[in-house]
C-alpha positions as a printed Julia matrix, in Angstrom:
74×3 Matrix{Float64}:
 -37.76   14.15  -21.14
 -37.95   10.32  -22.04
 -34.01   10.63  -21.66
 -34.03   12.1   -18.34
 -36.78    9.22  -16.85
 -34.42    6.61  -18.27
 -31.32    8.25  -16.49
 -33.32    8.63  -13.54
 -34.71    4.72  -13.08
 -31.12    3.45  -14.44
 -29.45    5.4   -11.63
 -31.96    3.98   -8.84
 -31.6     0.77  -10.42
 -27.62    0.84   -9.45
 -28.29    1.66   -6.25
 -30.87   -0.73   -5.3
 -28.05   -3.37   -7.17
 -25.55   -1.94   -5.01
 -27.59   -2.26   -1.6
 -28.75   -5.71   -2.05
 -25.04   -6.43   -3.8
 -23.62   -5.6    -0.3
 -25.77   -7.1     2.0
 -24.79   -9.15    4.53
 -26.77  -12.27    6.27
 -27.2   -11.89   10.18
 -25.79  -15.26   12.36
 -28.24  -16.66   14.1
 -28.11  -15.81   18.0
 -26.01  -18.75   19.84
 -28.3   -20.55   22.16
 -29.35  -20.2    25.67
 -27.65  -20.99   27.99
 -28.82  -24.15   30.57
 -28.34  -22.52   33.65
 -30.84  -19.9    33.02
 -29.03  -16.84   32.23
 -29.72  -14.77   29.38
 -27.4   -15.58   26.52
 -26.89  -14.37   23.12
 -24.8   -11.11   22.49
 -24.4    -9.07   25.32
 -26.27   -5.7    24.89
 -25.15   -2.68   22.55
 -23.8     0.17   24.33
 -25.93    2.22   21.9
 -29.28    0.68   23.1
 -29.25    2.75   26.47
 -28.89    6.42   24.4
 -32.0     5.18   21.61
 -33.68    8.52   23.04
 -31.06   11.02   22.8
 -29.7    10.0    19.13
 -32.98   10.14   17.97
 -33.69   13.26   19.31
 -30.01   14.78   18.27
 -31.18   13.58   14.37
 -34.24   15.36   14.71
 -32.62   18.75   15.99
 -30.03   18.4    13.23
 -32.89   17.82   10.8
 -34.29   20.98   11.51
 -31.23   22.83   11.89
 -30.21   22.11    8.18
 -33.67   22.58    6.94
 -33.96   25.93    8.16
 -30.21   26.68    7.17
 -31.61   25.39    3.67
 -34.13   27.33    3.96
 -32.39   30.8     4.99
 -30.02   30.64    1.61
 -32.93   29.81   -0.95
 -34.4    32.86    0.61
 -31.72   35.32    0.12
C-alpha cells in the first residue's frame, strides 16, 4: 500500500515538474496607442465562439460519460 502512495505522489510530482518546467512568461501588452484607438493584440478569432465551444465540451462530456457508462454496464 505504502508502495503504491509513493508511486502515486512521485508520478504527480513529475507532472507538476513538467507543467511548471514548460511554462512560458506572457509579454506584456505593447502600449496604447496616442491617437486613441485601442491597441494591444488585435482580438482572437476564438473569443466570438466562447459560447458554442463551451457548450460543444459539455455535450462531448456527456456523450463519453454515458458511453462510459453503457460498457461498465454490460
Amino acid at each position: 500500500m505504502k508502495n503504491i502512495l509513493l508511486k502515486k505522489a512521485s508520478n504527480l510530482l513529475f507532472l507538476l515538474v513538467s507543467f511548471i518546467s514548460f511554462a512560458q512568461s506572457v509579454p506584456p501588452p505593447p502600449d496604447n496607442p496616442e491617437g486613441g484607438d485601442i491597441g494591444g493584440y488585435p482580438a482572437s478569432p476564438i473569443d466570438s465562439y466562447t459560447v458554442m465551444l463551451f457548450a460543444v465540451a459539455v455535450i462531448l462530456m456527456a456523450f463519453f460519460a454515458l458511453k462510459k457508462k453503457e460498457k461498465i454496464a454490460e
